[in-house]
TORTORKE-609810 format. One line per field, with one value per residue (C-alpha): x negated, y, z negated; residue number from 1; residue in one letter. Coordinates in nm, 2 decimals, padded with zeros to 4 digits. Example, Ala and Ser with C-alpha at 12.3 -4.5 7.8 and 13.67 -1.06 7.14 Angstrom:
residues 2
u [-01.23,-01.37]
v [-00.45,-00.11]
w [-00.78,-00.71]
i [1,2]
aa [A,S]
***
This chain:
residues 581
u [02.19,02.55,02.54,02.85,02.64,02.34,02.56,02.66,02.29,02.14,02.45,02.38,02.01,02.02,02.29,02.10,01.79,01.92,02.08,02.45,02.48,02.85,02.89,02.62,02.74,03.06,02.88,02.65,02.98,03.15,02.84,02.85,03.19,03.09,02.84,02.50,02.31,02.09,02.37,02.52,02.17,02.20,02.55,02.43,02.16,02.38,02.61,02.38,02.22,02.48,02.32,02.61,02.91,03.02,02.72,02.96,02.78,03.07,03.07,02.70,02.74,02.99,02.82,02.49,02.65,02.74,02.36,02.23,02.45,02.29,01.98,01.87,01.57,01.58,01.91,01.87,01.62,01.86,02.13,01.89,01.87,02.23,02.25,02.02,02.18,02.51,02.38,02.06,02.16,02.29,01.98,01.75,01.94,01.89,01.54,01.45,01.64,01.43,01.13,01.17,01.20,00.86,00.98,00.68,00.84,01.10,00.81,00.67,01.03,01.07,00.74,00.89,01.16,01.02,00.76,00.95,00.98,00.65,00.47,00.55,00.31,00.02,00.02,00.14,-00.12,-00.18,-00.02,-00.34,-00.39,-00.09,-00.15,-00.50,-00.42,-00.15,-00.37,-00.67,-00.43,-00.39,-00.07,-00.16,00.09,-00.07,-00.39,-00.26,-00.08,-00.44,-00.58,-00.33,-00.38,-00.71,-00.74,-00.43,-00.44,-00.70,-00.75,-00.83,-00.96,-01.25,-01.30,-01.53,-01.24,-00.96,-01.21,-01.23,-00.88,-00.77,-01.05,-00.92,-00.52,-00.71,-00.86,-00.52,-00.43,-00.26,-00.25,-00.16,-00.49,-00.71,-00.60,-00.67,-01.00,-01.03,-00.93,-01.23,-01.53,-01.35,-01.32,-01.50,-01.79,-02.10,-01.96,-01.77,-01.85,-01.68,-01.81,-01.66,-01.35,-01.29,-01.34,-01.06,-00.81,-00.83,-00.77,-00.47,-00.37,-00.36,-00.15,00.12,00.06,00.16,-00.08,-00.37,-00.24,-00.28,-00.60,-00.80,-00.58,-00.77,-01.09,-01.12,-01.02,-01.31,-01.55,-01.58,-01.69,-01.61,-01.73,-01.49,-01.22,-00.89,-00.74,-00.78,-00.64,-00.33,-00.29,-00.25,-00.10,00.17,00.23,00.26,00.49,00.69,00.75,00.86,00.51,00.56,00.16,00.12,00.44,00.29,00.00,00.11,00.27,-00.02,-00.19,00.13,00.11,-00.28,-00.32,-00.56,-00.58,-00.50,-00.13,-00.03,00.38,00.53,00.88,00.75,00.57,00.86,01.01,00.76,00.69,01.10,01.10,00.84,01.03,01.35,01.18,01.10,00.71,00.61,00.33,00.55,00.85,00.53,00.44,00.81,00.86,00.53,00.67,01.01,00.84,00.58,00.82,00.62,00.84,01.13,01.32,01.14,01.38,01.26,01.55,01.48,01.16,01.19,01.45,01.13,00.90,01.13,01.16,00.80,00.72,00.94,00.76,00.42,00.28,00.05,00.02,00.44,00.40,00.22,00.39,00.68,00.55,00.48,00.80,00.94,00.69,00.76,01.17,01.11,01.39,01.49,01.57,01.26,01.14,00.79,00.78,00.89,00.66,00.38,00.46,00.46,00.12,-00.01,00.10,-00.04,-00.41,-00.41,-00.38,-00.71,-00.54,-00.75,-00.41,-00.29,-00.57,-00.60,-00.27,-00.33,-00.60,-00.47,-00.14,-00.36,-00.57,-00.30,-00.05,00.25,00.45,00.20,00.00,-00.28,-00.59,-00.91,-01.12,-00.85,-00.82,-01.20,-01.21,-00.90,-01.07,-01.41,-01.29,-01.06,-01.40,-01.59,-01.35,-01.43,-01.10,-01.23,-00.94,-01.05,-01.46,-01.35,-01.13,-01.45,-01.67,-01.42,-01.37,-01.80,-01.81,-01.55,-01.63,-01.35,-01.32,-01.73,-02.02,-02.03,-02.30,-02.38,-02.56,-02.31,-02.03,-02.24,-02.30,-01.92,-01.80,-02.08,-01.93,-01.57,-01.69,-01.81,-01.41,-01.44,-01.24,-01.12,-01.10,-01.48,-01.64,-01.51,-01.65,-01.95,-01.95,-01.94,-02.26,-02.42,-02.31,-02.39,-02.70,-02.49,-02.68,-02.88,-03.08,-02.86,-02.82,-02.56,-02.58,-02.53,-02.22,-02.05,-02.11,-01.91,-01.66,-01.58,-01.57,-01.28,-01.11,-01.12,-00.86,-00.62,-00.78,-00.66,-00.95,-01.18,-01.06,-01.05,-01.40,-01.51,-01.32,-01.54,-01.80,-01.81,-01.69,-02.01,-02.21,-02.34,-02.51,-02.35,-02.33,-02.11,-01.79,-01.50,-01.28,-01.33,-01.28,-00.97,-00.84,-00.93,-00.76,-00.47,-00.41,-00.49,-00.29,00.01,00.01,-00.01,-00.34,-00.35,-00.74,-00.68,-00.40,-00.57,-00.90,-00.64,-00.51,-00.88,-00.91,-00.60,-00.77,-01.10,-01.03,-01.22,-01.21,-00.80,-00.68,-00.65,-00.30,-00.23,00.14,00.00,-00.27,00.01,00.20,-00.08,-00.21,00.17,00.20,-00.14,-00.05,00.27,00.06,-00.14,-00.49,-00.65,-00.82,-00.52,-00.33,-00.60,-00.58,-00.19,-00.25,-00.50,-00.32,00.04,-00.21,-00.32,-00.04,-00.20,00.03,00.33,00.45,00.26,00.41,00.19,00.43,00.37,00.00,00.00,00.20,00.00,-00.35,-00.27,-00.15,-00.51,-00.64,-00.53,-00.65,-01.01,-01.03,-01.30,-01.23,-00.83,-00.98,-01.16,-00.87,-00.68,-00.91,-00.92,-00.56,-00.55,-00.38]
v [-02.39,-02.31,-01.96,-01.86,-01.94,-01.83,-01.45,-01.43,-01.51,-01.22,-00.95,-01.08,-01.02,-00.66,-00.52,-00.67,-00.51,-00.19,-00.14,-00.23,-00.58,-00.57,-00.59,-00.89,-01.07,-01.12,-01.25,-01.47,-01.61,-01.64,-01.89,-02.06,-02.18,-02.32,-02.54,-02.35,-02.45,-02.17,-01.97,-02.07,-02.05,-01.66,-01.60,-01.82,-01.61,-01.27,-01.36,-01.48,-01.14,-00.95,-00.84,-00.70,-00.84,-00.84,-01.08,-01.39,-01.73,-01.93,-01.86,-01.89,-02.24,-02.38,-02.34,-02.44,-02.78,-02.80,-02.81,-03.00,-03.29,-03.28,-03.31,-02.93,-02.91,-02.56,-02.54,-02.78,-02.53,-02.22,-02.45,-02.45,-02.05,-01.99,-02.23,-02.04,-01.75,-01.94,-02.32,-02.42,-02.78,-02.77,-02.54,-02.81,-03.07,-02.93,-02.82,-03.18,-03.27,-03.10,-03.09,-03.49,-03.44,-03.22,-02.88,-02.70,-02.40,-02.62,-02.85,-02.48,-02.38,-02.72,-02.68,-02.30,-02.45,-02.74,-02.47,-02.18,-02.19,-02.32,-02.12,-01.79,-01.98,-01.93,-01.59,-01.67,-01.77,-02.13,-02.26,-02.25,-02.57,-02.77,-02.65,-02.78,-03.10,-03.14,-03.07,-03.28,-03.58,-03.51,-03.31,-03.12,-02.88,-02.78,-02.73,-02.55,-02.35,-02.26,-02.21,-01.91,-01.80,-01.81,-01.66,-01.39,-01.29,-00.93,-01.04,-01.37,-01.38,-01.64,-01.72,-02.03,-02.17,-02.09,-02.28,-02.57,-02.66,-02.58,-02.88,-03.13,-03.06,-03.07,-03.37,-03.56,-03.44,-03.05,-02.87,-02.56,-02.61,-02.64,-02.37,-02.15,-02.28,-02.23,-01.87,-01.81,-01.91,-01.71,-01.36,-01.43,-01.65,-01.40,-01.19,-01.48,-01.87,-01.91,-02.24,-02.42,-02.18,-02.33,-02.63,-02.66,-02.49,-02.77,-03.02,-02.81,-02.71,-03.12,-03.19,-02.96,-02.66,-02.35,-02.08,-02.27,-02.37,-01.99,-01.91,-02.16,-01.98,-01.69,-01.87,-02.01,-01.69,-01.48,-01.80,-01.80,-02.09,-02.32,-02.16,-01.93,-02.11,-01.94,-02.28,-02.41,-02.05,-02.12,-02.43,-02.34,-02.04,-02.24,-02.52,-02.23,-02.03,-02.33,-02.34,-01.99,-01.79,-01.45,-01.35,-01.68,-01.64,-01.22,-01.38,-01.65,-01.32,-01.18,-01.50,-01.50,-01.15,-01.09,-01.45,-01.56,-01.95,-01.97,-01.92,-01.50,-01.53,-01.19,-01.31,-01.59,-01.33,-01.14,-01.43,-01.49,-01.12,-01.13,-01.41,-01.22,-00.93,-01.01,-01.14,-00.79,-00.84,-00.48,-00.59,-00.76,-00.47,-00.24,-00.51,-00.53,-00.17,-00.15,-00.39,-00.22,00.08,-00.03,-00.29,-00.59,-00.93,-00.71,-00.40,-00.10,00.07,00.38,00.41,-00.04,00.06,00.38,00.16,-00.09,00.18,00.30,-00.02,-00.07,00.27,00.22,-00.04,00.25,00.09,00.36,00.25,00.23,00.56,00.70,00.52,00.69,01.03,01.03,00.93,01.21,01.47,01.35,01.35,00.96,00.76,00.99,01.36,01.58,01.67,01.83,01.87,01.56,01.42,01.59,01.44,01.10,01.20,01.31,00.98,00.78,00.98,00.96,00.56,00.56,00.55,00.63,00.72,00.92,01.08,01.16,01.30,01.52,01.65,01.75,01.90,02.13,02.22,02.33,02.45,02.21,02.14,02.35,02.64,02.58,02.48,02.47,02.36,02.08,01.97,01.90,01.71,01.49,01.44,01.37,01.12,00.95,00.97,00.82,00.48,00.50,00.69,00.82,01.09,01.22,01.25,01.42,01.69,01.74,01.77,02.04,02.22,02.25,02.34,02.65,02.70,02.65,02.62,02.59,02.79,02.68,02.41,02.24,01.93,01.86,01.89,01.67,01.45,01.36,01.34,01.07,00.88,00.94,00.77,00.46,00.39,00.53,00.87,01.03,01.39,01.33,01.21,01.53,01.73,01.56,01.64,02.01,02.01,01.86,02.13,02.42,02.30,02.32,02.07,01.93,02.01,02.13,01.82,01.87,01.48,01.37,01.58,01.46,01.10,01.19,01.39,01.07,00.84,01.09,01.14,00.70,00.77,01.05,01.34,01.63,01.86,01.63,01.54,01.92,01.96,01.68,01.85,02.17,01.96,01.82,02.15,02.32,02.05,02.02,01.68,01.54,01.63,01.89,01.73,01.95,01.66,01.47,01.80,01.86,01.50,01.57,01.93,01.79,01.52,01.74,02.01,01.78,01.75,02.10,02.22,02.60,02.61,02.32,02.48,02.79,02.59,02.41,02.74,02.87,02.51,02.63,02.98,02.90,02.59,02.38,02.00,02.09,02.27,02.63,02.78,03.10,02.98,02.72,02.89,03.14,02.83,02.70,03.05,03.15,02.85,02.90,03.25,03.18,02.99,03.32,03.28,03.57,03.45,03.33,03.65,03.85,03.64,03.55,04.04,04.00,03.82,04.07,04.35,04.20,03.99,03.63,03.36,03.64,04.00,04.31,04.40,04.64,04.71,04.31,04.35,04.60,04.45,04.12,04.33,04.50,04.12,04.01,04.32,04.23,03.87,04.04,03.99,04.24,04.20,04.33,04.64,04.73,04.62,04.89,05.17,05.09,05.12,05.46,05.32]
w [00.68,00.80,01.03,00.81,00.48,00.61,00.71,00.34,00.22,00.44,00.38,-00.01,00.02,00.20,-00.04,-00.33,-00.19,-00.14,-00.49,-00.42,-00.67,-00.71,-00.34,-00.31,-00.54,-00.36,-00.07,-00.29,-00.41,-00.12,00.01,-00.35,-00.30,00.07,-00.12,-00.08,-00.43,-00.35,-00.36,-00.66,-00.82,-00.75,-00.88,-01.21,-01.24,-01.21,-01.45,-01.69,-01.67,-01.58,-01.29,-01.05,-01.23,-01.61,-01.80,-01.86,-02.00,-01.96,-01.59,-01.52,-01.76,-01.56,-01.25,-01.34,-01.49,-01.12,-01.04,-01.33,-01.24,-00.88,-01.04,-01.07,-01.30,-01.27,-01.36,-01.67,-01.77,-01.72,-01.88,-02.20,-02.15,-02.19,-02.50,-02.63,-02.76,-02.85,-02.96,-03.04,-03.08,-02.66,-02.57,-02.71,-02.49,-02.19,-02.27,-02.31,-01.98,-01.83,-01.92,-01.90,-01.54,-01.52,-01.61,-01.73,-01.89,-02.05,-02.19,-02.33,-02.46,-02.69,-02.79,-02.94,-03.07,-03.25,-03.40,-03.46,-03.79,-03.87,-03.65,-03.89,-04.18,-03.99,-04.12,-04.48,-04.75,-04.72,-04.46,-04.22,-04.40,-04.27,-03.93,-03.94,-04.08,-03.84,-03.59,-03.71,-03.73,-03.29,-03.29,-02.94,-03.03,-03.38,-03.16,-02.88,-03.17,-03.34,-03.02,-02.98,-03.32,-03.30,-02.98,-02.99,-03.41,-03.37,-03.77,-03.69,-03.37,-03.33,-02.98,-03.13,-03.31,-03.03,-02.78,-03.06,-03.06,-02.73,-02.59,-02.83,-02.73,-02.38,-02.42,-02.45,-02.10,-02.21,-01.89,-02.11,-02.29,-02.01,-01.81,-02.11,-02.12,-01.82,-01.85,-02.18,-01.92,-01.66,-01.90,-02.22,-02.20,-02.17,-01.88,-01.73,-01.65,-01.34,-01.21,-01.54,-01.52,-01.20,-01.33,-01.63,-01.36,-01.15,-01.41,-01.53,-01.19,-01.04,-01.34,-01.14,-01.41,-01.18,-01.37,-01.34,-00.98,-00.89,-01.12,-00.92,-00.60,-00.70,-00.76,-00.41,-00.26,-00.47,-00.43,-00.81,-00.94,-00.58,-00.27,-00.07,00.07,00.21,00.29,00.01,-00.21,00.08,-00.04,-00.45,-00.42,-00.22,-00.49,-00.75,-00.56,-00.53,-00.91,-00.89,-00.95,-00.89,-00.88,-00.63,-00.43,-00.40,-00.29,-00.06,00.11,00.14,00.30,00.54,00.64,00.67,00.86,00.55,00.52,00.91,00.94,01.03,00.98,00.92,00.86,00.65,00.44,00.39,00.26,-00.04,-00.10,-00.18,-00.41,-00.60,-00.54,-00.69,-01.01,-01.08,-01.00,-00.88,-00.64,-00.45,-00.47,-00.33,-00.06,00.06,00.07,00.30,00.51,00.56,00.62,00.89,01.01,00.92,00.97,00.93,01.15,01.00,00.79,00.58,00.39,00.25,00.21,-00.08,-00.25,-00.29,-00.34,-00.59,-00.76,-00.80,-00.87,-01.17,-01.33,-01.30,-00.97,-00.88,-00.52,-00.48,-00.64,-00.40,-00.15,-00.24,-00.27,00.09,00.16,-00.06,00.10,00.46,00.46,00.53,00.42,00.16,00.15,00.12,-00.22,-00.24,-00.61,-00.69,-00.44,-00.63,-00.94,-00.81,-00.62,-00.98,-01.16,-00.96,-00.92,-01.30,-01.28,-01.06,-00.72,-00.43,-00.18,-00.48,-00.57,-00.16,-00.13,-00.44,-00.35,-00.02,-00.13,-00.38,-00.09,00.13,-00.14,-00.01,-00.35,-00.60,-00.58,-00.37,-00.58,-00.44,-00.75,-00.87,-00.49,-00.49,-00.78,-00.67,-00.33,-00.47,-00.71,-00.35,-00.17,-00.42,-00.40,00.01,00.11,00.44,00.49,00.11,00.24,00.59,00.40,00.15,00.47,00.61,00.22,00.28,00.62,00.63,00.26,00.10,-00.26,-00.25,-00.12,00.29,00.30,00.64,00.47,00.25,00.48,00.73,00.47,00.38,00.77,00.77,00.47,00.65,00.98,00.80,00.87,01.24,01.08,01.39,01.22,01.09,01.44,01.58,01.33,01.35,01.72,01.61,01.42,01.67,01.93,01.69,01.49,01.15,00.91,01.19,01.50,01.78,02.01,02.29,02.41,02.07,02.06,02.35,02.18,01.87,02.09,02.28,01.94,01.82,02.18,02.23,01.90,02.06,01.87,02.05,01.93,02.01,02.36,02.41,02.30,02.56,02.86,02.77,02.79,03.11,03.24,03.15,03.20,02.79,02.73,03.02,03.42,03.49,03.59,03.70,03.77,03.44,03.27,03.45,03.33,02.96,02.95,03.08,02.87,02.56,02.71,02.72,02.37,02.28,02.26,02.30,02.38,02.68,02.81,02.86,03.01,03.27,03.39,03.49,03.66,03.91,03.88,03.97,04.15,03.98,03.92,04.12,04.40,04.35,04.24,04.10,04.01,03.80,03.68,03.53,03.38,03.18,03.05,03.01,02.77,02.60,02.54,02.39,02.10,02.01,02.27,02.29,02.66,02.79,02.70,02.88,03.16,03.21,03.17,03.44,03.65,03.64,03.68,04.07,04.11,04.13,04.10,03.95,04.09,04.02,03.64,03.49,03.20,03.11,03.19,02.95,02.69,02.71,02.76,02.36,02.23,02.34,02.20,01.86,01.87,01.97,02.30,02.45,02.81,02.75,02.56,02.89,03.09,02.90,02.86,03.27,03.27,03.08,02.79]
i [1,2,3,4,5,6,7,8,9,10,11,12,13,14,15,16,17,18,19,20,21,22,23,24,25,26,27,28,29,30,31,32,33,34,35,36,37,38,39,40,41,42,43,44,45,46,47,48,49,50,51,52,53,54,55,56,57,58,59,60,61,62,63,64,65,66,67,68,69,70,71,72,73,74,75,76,77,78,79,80,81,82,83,84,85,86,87,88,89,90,91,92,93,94,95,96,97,98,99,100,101,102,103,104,105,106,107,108,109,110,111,112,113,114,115,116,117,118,119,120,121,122,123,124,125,126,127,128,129,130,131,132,133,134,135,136,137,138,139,140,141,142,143,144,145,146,147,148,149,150,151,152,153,154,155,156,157,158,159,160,161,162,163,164,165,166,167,168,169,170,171,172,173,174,175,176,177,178,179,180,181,182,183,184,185,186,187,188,189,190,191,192,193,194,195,196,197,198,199,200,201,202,203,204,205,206,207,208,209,210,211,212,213,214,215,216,217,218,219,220,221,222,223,224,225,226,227,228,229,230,231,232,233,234,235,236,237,238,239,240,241,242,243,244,245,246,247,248,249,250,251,252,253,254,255,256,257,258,259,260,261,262,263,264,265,266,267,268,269,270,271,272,273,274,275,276,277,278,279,280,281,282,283,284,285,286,287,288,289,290,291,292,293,294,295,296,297,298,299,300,301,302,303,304,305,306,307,308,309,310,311,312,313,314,315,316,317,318,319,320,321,322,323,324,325,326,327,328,329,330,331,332,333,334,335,336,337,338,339,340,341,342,343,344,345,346,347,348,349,350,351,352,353,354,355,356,357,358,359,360,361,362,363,364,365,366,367,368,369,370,371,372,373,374,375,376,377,378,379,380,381,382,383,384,385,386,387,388,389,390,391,392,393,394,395,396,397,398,399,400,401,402,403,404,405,406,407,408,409,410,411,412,413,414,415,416,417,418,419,420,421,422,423,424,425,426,427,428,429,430,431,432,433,434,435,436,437,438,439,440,441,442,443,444,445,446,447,448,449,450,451,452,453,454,455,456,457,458,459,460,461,462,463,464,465,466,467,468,469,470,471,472,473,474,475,476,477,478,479,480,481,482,483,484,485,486,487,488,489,490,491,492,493,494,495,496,497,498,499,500,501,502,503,504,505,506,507,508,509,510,511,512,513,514,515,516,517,518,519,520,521,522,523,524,525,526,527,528,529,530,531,532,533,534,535,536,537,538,539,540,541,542,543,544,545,546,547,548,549,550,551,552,553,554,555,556,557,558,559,560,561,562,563,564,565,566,567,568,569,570,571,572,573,574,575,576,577,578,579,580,581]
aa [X,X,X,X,X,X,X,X,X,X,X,X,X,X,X,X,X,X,X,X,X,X,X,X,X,X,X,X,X,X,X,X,X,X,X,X,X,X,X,X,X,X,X,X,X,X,X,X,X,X,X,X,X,X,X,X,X,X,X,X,X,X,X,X,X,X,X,X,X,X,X,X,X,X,X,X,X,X,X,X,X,X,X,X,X,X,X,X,X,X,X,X,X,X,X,X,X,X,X,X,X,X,X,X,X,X,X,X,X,X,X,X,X,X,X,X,X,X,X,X,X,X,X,X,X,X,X,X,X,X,X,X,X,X,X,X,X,X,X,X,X,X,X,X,X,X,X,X,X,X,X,X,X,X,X,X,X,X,X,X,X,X,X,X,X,X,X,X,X,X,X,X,X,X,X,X,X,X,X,X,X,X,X,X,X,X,X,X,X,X,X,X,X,X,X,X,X,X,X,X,X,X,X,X,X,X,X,X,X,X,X,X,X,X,X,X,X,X,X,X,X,X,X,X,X,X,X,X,X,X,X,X,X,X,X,X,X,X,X,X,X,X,X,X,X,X,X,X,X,X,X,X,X,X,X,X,X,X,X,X,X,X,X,X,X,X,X,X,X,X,X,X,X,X,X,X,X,X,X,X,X,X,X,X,X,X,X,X,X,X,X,X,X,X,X,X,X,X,X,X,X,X,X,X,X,X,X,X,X,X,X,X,X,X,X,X,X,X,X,X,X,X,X,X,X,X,X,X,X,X,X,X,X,X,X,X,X,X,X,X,X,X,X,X,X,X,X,X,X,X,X,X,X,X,X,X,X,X,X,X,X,X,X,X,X,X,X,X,X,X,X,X,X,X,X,X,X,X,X,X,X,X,X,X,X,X,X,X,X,X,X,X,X,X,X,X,X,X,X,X,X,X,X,X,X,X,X,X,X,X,X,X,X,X,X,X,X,X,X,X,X,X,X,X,X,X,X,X,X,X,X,X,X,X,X,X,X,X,X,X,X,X,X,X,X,X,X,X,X,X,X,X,X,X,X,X,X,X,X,X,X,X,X,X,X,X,X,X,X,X,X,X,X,X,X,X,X,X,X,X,X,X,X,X,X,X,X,X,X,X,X,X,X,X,X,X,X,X,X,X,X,X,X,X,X,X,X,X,X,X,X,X,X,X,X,X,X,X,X,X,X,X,X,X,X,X,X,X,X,X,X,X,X,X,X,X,X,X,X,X,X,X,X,X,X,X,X,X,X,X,X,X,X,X,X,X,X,X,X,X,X,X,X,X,X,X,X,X,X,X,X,X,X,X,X,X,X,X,X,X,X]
***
């Protein structure tokens, strides 16, 4: 492609994407007049919807004449599309064009037209009868047309009869017919029949027929009916999502993205999940959205990704839903809106999903958005943990062992952090850690603990790598270490963690694991103090009182002494009543 055309395609894309049309339709014209028929496709398309620009049929006519006369079946089908609402005589023209050159919609549309009107008298009194005896004389489409009746009419429905006529319109070679037959054994036929499902999809799908082409996709990638085989799915999905699929081109993304079938592509991915995408197929407008928003194949981009989300979330897609929630509740790519993040959260918990349901319950739990609900929040977690959510089971775990929102129960809240590090949940493993150290819901085991510390700390925990500095600074299920101890407090320290910084200023006090220094000691208690801890108030106290590290200040001594006093520090009461104060 041209670097000029291929500018104009990309700016065309990304303003499309993001919800400015008008704007990309002046690049996807700009690149239609250079020649691109993809191009020209586009701006067809746009005016025949009026997608961007004013919907004008004589425009998107004339250029898709353009096309047909290069040979365009697609646009010989569109062609027949435009006719449609203005000449029935031109639509059927270009129907037959192309469906004459393999254009299995096309083939479907004449097959409307040249039943439209009869296709009313299946309902009328006595008209069954024609449609019979066309169909008896081998008129496929009088059988494919009781098959649907048959099949679709709740009055009439007789899956017997549907099956009946659909094998004999089958029989003379209707892929139409055998991919619905296919579809009976795979749904209907006493809880499924999936070997011959598989069976009528291939001889629909090798006759080029792209919804069979991506059933017996689907088929190979379950092992229904064929045995497992993700280069073989690879393979259908990409001949259907050549003819324009949406479900197959989604899934040929998802094959590209998640290296399934042998090929890992981000960008190519990208690619499919937007042809999906721009037909409106909400799967895919979730699946690009994650892939703006992680940066899969593309330059992460929060604010590409909520339009996608948005899109999808639109159509009811519970996971762009909540998807977009997060977004909403997180300021990511879109100002922050907690309630409206809650609703979203909501909507998509009541369609079943798990990361909805998740979120839910945990903005219930800690009252962002909504008044904090510790009943509803359990039974929106419970219902996440059920489905495997391992971020839903450690929560419950934590609601059980502080008590919250139910009576304090050890075993149960053991029991959830064990179903939450089924997925190596960092937050759970630490937790886990915790019983073990304490006895709570299982027989105090200080080895075992330092086990589950380390699984957490391995992920960057903070707590956890905390925990495992205090650890190996006692010496608790493992040798006394001052020097590993000293590594662990300072890397959790680092990032924060009041209790670590507190435990790296009595390493410079005490020496240990680190040369002595008073100074630093100071520091560390200084900044641990600052975050409300009680020890490391009393000590920075201690420490102005005698002057170590800082100059005699008994006025701060004091002042820090009653802070530590009030987060029940023991220790600063005596230092006080010492004091005189």
């Amino acid at each position: 492609m041209d670097k000029n055309i291929n500018y104009l395609m990309e700016q065309g894309q990304s303003l499309y994407a993001s919800g400015n049309k008008a704007d990309a339709i002046r690049y996807f014209e700009k690149a239609a007049q250079m020649g691109d028929e993809n191009a020209q496709m586009i701006t067809a398309i746009c005016y025949f919807n009026g997608d961007g620009v004013t919907k004008s049929l004589e425009k998107a006519t004339s250029i898709l004449r353009g096309l047909a006369e290069k040979g365009n079946v697609d646009a010989e089908f569109l062609l027949g599309e435009c006719y449609a609402e203005t000449n029935a005589t031109q639509a059927q023209i270009w129907y037959e064009k192309a469906a004459s050159h393999g254009h299995l919609e096309a083939k479907s549309k004449m097959r409307d037209i040249e039943f439209s009107k009869d296709k009313s008298k299946l309902h009328e009194e006595g008209s069954l009868e024609w449609f019979i005896e066309k169909a008896e004389q081998g008129d496929v489409d009088a059988q494919i047309e009781l098959g649907n009746f048959y099949s679709e009419n709740e009055e009439a429905r007789d899956d017997n009869e549907a099956l009946k006529w659909y094998r004999r319109a089958a029989a003379q070679g209707s892929a139409f017919a055998q991919n619905e037959i296919g579809k009976y054994y795979y749904f209907n036929s006493n809880n499924g029949n999936k070997d011959e499902a598989a069976k009528w999809f291939s001889m629909a799908a090798e006759q080029g027929y792209s919804f069979a082409q991506s059933n017996l996709a689907f088929c190979y990638e379950m092992g229904d009916g064929v045995e497992q085989n993700y280069n073989e799915a690879f393979h259908w999905y990409s001949k259907a999502a050549a003819q324009d699929h949406a479900f197959a081109q989604d899934s040929l993304g998802i094959y590209y993205r998640d290296g399934l079938g042998g090929i890992q592509d981000a960008k190519e991915a990208v690619k499919w999940f937007e042809k999906a995408a721009y037909q409106g197929y909400d799967p895919a407008q979730y699946h690009l959205g994650d892939c703006y928003f992680y940066g899969i194949g593309v330059s992460e981009n929060d604010e590409e990704a909520v339009v996608w989300y948005r899109k999808a979330a639109d159509q009811g897609n519970a996971a762009a839903q909540s998807s977009l929630g997060n977004c909403l509740l997180n300021g990511k790519g879109i100002e922050e809106n907690v309630d409206e993040a809650m609703k979203l959260f909501r909507k998509a918990a009541e369609q079943d999903n798990e990361f909805g349901q998740f979120k839910l319950g945990l903005c219930l739990l800690k009252g962002y958005g909504v008044k904090q609900s510790y009943d509803e929040a359990i039974y929106w977690l419970k219902k996440a943990a059920d489905k495997g959510h391992d971020g839903a089971s450690e929560l419950l775990g934590e609601c059980y062992y502080y008590g919250n929102g139910v009576r304090e129960n050890n075993d149960e809240a053991l029991k959830w952090f064990r179903k939450a590090v089924e997925k190596n949940n960092p937050y759970a493993q630490y937790y886990i850690g915790m019983c073990y150290k304490y006895g709570y819901g299982v027989s105090a085991n200080a080895s075992e603990a330092v086990k589950w510390f380390a699984k957490s700390s391995d992920q960057g925990y903070v707590p956890a790598i905390s925990a495992l500095g205090n650890c190996y600074y006692d010496g608790s299920g493992v040798r006394q270490d001052y020097n590993q101890a000293f590594k662990l407090f300072s890397e959790a320290a680092d990032q924060g963690d009041a209790g670590s910084q507190c435990n790296l200023g009595d390493c410079y006090f005490y020496g240990n694991g680190i040369s002595q220094d008073y100074g630093k000691a100071c520091y560390w208690y200084g900044k641990s103090a600052l975050q409300g801890n009680g020890y490391a108030q009393y000590s920075l106290g201690y420490c102005y009182r005698n002057g170590l590290g800082v100059s005699v200040n008994k006025q701060e001594a004091v002042r820090l002494y009653r802070l530590a006093v009030g987060n029940g520090s023991e220790d600063a009461r005596k230092e006080l009543d010492d004091m005189g104060y």
